[in-house]
C-alpha positions as CSV (number, residue, x, y, z in Angstrom):
1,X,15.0,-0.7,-105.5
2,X,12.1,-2.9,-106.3
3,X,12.3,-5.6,-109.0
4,X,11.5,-4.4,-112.7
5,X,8.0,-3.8,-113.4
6,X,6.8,-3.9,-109.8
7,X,6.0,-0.4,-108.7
8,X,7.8,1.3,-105.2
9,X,5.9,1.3,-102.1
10,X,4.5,4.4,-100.6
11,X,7.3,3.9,-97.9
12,X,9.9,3.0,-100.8
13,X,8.8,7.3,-101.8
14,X,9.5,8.3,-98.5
15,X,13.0,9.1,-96.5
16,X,13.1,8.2,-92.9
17,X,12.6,10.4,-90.5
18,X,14.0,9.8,-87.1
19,X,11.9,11.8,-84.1
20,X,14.4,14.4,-82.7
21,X,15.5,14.1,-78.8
22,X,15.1,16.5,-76.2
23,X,12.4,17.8,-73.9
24,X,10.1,20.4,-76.6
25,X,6.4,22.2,-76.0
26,X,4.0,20.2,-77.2
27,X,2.1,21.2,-80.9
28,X,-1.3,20.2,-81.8
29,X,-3.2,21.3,-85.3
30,X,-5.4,23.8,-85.6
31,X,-8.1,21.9,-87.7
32,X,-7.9,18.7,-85.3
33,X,-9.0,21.4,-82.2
34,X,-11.5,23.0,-83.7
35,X,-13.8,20.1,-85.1
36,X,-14.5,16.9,-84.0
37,X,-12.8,14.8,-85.4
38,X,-12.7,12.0,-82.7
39,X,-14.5,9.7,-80.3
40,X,-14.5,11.5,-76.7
41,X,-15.8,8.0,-75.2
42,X,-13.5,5.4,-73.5
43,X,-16.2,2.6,-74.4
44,X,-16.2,1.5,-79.0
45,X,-17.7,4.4,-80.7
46,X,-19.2,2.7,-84.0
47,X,-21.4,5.4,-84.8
48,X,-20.1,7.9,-87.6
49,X,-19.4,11.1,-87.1
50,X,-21.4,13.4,-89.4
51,X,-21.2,17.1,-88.7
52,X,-21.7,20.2,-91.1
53,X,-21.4,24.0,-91.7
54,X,-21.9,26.4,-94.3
55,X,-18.9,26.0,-95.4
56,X,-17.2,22.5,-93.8
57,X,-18.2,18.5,-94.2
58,X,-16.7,16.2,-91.9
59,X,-17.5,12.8,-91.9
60,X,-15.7,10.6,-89.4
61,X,-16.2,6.7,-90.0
62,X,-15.1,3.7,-87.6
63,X,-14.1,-0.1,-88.6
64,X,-16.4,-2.9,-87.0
65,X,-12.9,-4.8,-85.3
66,X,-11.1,-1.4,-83.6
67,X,-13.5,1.1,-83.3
68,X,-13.2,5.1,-84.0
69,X,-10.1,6.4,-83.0
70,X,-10.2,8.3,-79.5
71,X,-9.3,11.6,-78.3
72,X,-6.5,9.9,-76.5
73,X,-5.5,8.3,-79.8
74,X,-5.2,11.7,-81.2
75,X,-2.3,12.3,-78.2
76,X,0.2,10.3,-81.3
77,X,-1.0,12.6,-83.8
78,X,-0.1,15.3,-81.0
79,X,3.4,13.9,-80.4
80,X,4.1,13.3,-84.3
81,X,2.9,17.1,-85.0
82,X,5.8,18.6,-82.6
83,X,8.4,16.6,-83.6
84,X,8.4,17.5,-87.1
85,X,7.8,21.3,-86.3
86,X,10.6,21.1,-83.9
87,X,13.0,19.5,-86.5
88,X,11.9,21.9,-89.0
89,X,12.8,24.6,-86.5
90,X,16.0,23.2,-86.7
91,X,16.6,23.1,-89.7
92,X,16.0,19.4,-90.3
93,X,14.5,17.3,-93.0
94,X,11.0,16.0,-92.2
95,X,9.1,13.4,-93.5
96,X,5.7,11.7,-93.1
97,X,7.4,8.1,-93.1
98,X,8.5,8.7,-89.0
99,X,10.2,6.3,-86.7
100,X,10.6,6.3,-82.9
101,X,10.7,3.8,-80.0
102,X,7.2,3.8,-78.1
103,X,8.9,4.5,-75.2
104,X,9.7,8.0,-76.7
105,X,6.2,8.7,-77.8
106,X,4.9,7.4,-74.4
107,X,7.0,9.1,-72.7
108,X,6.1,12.6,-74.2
109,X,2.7,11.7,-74.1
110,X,3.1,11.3,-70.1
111,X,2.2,7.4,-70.2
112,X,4.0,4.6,-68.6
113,X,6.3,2.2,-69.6
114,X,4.8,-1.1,-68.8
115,X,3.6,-4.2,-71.6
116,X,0.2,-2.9,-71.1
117,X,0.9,0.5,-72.3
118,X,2.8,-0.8,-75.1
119,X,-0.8,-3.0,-75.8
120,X,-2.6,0.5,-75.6
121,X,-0.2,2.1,-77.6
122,X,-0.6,-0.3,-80.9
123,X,-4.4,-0.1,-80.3
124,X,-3.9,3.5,-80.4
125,X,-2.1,3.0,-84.4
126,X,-4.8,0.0,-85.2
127,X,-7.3,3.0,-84.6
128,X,-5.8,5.4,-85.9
129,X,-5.1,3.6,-89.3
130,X,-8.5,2.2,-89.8
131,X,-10.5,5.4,-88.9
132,X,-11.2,7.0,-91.9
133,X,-12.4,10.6,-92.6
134,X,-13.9,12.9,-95.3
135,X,-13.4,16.3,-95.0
136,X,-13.7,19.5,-97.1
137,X,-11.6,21.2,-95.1
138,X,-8.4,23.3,-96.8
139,X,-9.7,22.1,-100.0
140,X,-9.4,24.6,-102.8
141,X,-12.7,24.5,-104.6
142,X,-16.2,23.8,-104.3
143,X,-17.6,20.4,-103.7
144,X,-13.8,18.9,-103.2
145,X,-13.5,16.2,-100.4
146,X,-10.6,14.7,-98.8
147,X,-10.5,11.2,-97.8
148,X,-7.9,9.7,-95.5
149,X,-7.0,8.1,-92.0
150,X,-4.9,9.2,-89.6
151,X,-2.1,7.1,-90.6
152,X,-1.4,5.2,-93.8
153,X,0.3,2.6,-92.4
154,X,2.5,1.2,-89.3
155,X,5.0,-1.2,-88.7
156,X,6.7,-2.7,-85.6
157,X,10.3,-3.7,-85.3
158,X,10.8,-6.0,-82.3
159,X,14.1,-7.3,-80.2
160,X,15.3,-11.1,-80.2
161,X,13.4,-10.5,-76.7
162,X,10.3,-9.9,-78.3
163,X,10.0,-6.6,-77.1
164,X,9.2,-4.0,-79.4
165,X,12.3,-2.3,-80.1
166,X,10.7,0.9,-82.8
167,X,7.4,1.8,-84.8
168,X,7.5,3.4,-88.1
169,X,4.1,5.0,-89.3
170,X,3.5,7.1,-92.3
171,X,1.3,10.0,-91.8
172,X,-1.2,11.5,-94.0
173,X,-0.2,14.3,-96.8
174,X,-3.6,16.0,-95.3
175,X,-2.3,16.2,-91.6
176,X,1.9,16.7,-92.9
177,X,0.6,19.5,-94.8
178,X,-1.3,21.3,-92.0
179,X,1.8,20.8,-89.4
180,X,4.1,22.4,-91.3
181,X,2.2,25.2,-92.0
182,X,3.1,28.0,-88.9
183,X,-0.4,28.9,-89.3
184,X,-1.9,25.9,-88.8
185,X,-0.4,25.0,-85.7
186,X,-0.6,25.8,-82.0
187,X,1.9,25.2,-78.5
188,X,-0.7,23.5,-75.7
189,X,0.0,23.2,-72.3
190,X,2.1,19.6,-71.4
191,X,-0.9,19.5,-68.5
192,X,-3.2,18.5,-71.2
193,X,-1.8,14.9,-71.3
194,X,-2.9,14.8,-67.3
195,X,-7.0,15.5,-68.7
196,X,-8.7,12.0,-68.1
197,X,-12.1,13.3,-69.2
198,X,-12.7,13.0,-73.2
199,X,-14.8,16.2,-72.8
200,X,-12.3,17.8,-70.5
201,X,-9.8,17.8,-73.3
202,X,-12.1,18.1,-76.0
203,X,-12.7,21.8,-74.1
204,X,-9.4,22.5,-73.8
205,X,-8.5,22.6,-77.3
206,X,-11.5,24.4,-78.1
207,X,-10.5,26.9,-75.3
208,X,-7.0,26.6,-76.8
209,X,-7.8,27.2,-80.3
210,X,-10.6,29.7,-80.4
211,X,-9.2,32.0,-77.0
212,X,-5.3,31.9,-77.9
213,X,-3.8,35.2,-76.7
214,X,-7.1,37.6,-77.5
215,X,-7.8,39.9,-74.4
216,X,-11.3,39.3,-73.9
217,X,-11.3,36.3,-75.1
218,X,-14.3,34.2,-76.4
219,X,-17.6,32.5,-76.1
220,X,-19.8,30.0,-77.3
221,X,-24.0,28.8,-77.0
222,X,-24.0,25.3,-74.8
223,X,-26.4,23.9,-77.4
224,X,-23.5,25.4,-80.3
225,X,-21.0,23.8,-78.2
226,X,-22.8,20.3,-78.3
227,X,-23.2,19.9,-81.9
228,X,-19.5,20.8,-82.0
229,X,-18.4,18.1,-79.6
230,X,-19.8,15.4,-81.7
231,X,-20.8,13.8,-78.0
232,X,-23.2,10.9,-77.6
233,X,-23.9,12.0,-73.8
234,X,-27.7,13.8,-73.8
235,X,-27.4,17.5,-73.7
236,X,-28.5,17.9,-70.0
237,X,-25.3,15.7,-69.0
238,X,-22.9,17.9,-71.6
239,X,-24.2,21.2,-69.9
240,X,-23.7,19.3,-66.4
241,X,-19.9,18.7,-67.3
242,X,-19.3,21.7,-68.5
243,X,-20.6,23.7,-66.1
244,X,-18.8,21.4,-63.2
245,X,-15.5,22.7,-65.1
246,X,-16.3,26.3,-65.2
247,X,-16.4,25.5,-61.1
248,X,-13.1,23.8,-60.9
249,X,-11.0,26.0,-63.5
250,X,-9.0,23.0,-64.6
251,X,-7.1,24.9,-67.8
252,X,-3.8,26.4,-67.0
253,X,-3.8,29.9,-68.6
254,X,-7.8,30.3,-69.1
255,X,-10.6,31.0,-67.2
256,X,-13.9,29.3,-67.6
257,X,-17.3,31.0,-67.0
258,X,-21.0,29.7,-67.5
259,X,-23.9,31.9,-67.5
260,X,-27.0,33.5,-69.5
261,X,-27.4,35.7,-72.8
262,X,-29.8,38.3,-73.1
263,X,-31.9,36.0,-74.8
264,X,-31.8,33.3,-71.5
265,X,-29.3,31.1,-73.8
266,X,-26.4,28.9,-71.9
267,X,-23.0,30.6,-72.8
268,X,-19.5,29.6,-72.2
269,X,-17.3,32.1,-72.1
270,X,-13.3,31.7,-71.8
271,X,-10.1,34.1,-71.8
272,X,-6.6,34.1,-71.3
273,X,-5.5,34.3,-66.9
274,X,-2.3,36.3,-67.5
275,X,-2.9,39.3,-70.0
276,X,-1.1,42.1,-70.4
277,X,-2.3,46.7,-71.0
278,X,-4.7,46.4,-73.8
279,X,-4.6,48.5,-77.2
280,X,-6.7,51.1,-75.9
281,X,-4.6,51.4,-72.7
282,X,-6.8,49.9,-70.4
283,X,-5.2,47.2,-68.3
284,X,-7.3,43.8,-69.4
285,X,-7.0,40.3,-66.5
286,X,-8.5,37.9,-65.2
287,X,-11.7,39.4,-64.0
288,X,-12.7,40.6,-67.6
289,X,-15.4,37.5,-68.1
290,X,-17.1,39.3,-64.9
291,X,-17.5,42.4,-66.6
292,X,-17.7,41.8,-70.3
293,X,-21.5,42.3,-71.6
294,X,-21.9,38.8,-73.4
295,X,-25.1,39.9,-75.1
296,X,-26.1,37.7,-78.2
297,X,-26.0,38.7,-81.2
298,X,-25.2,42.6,-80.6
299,X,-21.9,43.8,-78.9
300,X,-21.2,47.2,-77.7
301,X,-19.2,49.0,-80.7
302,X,-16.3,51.5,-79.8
303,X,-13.1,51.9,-81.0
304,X,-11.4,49.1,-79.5
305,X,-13.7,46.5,-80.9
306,X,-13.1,44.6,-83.7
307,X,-15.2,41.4,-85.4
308,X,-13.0,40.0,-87.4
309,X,-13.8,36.3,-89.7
310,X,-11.6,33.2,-89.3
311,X,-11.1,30.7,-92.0
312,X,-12.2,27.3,-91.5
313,X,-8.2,26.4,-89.8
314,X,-8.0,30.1,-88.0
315,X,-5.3,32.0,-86.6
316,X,-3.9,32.9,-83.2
317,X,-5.0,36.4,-83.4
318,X,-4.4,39.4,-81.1
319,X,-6.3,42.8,-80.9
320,X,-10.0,41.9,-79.0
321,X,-11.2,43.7,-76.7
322,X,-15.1,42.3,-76.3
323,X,-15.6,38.9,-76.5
324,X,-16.1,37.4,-80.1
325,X,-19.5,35.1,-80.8
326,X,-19.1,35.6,-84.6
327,X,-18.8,31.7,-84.2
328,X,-22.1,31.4,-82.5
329,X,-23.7,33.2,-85.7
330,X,-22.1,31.3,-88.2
331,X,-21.5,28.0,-87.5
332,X,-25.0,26.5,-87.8
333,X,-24.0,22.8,-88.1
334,X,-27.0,19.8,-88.0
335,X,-26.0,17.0,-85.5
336,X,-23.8,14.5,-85.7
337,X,-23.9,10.9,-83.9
338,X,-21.4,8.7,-82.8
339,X,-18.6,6.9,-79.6
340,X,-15.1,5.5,-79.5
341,X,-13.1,2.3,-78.9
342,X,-10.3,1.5,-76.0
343,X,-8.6,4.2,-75.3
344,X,-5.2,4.9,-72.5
345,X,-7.4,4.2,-69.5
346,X,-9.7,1.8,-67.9
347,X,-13.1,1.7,-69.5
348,X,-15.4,4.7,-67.9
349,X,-18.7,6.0,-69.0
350,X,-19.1,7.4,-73.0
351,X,-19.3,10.9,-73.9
């Protein structure tokens, strides 16, 4: 208890929650896949992130020492987000106050074990802690904004070695929130933790989120995709990359496909390798992309196909049988700027 008239501690508030052990899918959030959120460079990003809709504001700011936390930063966030869904699962308490050894949240994470991943690691939480971001993003009414980092606060708890024997970090009530929620949350393949590229896995979780388990999965504009990204790289490099990764197929589960509207626009298009007989009987696979009209903005209309809208988090949905550019239409956003700080691996060049 703390002396009279001093009041508790935000970690006084909060009960201690150990990470659970065994070998679990990895969870990521919805939100944190869909918008950009992070730097995607392994060189400092200082320069904000500023990107807006219709209906979302993110704004995505850096401190001067650490820089703006990294995409590979965001692999904690990924590691903190299935723990507590899997102890909730179980029927275990959560909390956002968590502890853990880093050699559990390495591990997981599929980094080593050596003193200089340990020195990326706590670069990883300075970032993490001093990025801040504004969001109206699952706020209730008009005009509300969110301000918050990625996590409160951390501390380390060392051996008479010196060796760092456990972290504790409190997460945000923003992130806890949307973890905990079923909708809000989506399994990702453990290969994601092998991407290198910041763009690579920026893709994947955009290929993640928006394709999920629909049968003809989706598509995006190039240019649409760029403004998304947040990315510092020019456009022409951004196309390049992308384009390189339709030819290698890199995602497990998705299949990647580059080509031009009906208006001579860049698409991406992306959707599930393994599918199963459609709802209108017809059996849907791999070779879908190949014969899917992706005509911008008017689709073929029959029975099977359905436009539906997503909120600003969306939701794994079934039931598509044409692919779905309804996010093409809507989500006119004005560019951002911005690139990130050290992140897991050896400097390379900024995205």
């Amino acid at each position: 208890m703390p002396p009279p008239g001093r009041a508790r501690s935000e970690r006084e508030q909060l009960e201690l929650f150990h990470a659970i052990a065994g070998d679990f899918v990895p969870r990521d959030a919805q939100d944190l896949m869909a918008f950009p959120f992070f730097s995607l460079a392994k060189s400092p990003r200082m320069v904000p992130i500023d990107y807006r809709t219709q209906d979302v504001t993110i704004r995505v700011e850096a401190s001067a020492e650490h820089g703006m936390a990294t995409i590979w930063d965001a692999d904690v966030l990924i590691w903190a987000a299935s723990h507590l869904v899997a102890a909730r699962d179980a029927g275990r308490r959560t909390s956002r106050l968590m502890v853990a050894s880093p050699r559990e949240i390495l591990t997981f994470i599929g980094r080593g074990d050596s003193a200089r991943d340990y020195e990326r690691l706590e670069a990883a939480f300075d970032r993490l802690q001093s990025t801040t971001i504004k969001t109206s993003l699952r706020q209730t009414g008009k005009g509300q904004l969110h301000r918050f980092s990625w996590i409160n606060e951390w501390k380390r708890h060392t051996a008479r070695e010196g060796r760092t024997r456990v972290i504790e970090l409190i997460l945000p009530d923003w992130f806890y929130q949307a973890v905990l929620d079923d909708a809000l949350v989506l399994t990702i393949d453990p290969a994601y933790f092998g991407f290198t590229g910041g763009l690579e896995r920026w893709l994947y979780r955009i290929v993640r989120k928006h394709g999920g388990r629909q049968r003809a999965g989706w598509a995006f504009g190039l240019r649409h995709l760029y403004e998304k990204s947040a990315s510092l790289s020019p456009y022409r490099r951004f196309a390049f990359e992308l384009r390189e990764m339709a030819k290698r197929q890199p995602f497990p589960g998705y299949r990647l496909s580059v080509r031009l509207d009906r208006n001579g626009n860049d698409t991406l298009a992306f959707a599930p390798v393994k599918l199963s007989t459609g709802s209108c009987g017809q059996t849907v696979n791999s070779s879908v992309l190949s014969v899917v009209d992706l005509s911008v903005p008017s689709l073929p209309r029959h029975p099977c196909y359905r436009l539906r809208k997503t909120p600003n988090h969306g939701i794994e949905s079934n039931g598509y049988d044409a692919l779905n550019l309804e996010s093409n239409l809507k989500e006119s956003n004005f560019k951002d700027v911005g690139t990130p700080a050290d992140p897991w691996k050896t400097p390379g060049e900024g995205r």
